[in-house]
PAMINU-143344 format. One line per field, with one value per residue (C-alpha): chain; x, y, z. Coordinates in pm, whole numbers, plus 32768, in hexadecimal, padded with zeros to 4 digits. Layout:
BEGIN
kette c(A  ...) $
X c(X  ...) $
Y c(Y  ...) $
Z c(Z  ...) $
***
This chain:
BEGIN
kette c(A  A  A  A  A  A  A  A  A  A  A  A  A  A  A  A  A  A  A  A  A  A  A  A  A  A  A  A  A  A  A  A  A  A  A  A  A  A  A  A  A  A  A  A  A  A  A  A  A  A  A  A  A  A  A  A  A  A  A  A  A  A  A  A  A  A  A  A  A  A  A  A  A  A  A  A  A  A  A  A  A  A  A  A  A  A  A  A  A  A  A  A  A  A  A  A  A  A  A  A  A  A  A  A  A  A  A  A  A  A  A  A  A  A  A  A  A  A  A  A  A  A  A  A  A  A) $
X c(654B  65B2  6656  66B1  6813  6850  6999  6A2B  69FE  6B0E  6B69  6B57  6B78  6A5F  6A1E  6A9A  6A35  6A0C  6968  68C8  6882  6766  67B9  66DC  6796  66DC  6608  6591  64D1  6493  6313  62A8  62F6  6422  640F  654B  64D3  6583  657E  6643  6670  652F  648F  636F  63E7  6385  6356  6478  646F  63F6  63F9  62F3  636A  6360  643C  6345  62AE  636B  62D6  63B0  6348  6351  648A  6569  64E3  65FB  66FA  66BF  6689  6632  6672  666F  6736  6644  6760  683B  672D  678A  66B7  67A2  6779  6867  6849  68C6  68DF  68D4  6841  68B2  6727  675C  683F  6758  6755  66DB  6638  65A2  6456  6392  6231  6117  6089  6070  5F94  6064  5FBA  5FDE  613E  61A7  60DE  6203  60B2  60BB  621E  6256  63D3  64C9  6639  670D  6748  688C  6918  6939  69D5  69F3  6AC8  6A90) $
Y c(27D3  2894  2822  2897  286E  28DD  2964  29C3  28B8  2834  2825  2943  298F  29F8  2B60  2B7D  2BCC  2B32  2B8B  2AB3  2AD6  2A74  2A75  2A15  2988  294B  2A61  2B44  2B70  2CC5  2CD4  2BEB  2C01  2B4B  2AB9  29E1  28E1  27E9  2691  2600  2491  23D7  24F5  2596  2685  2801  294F  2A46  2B84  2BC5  2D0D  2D89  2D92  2F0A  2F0E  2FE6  2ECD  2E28  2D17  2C44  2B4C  2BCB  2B4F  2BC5  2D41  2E3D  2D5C  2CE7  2D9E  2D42  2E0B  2DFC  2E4C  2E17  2E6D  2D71  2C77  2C42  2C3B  2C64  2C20  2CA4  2BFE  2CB1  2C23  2A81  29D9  283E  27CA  2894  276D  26D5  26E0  2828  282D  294F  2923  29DE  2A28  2AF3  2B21  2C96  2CB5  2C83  2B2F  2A9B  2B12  2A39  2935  2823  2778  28B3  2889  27B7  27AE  279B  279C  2656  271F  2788  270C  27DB  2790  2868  27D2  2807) $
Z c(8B84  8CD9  8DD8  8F29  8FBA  9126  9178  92E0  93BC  94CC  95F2  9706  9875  9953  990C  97C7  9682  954F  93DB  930A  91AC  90B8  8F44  8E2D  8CFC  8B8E  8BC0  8CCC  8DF7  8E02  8DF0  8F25  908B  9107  9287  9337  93F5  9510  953F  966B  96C4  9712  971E  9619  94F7  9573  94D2  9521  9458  9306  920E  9109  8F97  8FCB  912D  91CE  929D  93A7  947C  959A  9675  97DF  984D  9761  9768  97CD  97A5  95F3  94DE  936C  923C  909D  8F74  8E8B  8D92  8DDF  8E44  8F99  90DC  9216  93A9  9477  95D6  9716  9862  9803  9910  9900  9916  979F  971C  95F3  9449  93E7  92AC  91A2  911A  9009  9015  8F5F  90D0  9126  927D  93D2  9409  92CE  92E4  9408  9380  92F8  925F  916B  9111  8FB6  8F3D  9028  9063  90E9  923D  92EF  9445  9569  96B2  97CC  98E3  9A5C) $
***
């Protein structure tokens, strides 16, 4: 059965950068979209970035545009965000996310999302 493990979490200052990593272990992951997604305290889960199975497609919420970027290695079975620029209101779990989804909307959709990874903590300090 797969499973997602996230990877890259911690603890950062305003401004900085962190990446976070999605791999899929017990098989692969290679033929559905990927998205990261955010969840910070008392707050609703929301769609961050995701990544077609191919890579050409790239969709990011608005706020994170310029300043994120996701990528795959569809040969190691990985599916990476590299975050620029933290902002603290960005502290939350970040989780990865697989779906069979392939239009923008059903992308960002978490409702369209159905294995996903335990989620990785990221703080950005003031």
């Amino acid at each position: 059965q797969v499973q997602l493990v996230e990877s890259g979490g911690g603890l950062v200052q305003a401004g900085g950068s962190l990446r976070l990593s999605c791999a899929a272990s017990g098989g692969t992951f290679r033929r559905y979209a990927t998205g990261w997604f955010r969840q910070a305290p008392g707050k609703q889960r929301e769609f961050v970035a995701a990544i077609s199975y191919t890579g050409v497609y790239t969709y990011y919420t608005d706020s994170v545009k310029g300043r994120f970027t996701i990528s795959r290695d569809n040969a190691r079975n990985t599916v990476d965000v590299q975050m620029n620029s933290l902002k603290p209101e960005e502290t939350a779990v970040y989780y990865c996310a697989v779906t069979q989804a392939s239009t923008t909307a059903q992308v960002m959709d978490e409702g369209r999302y159905n294995l996903w990874g335990q989620g990785t903590q990221v703080t950005v300090s003031s």
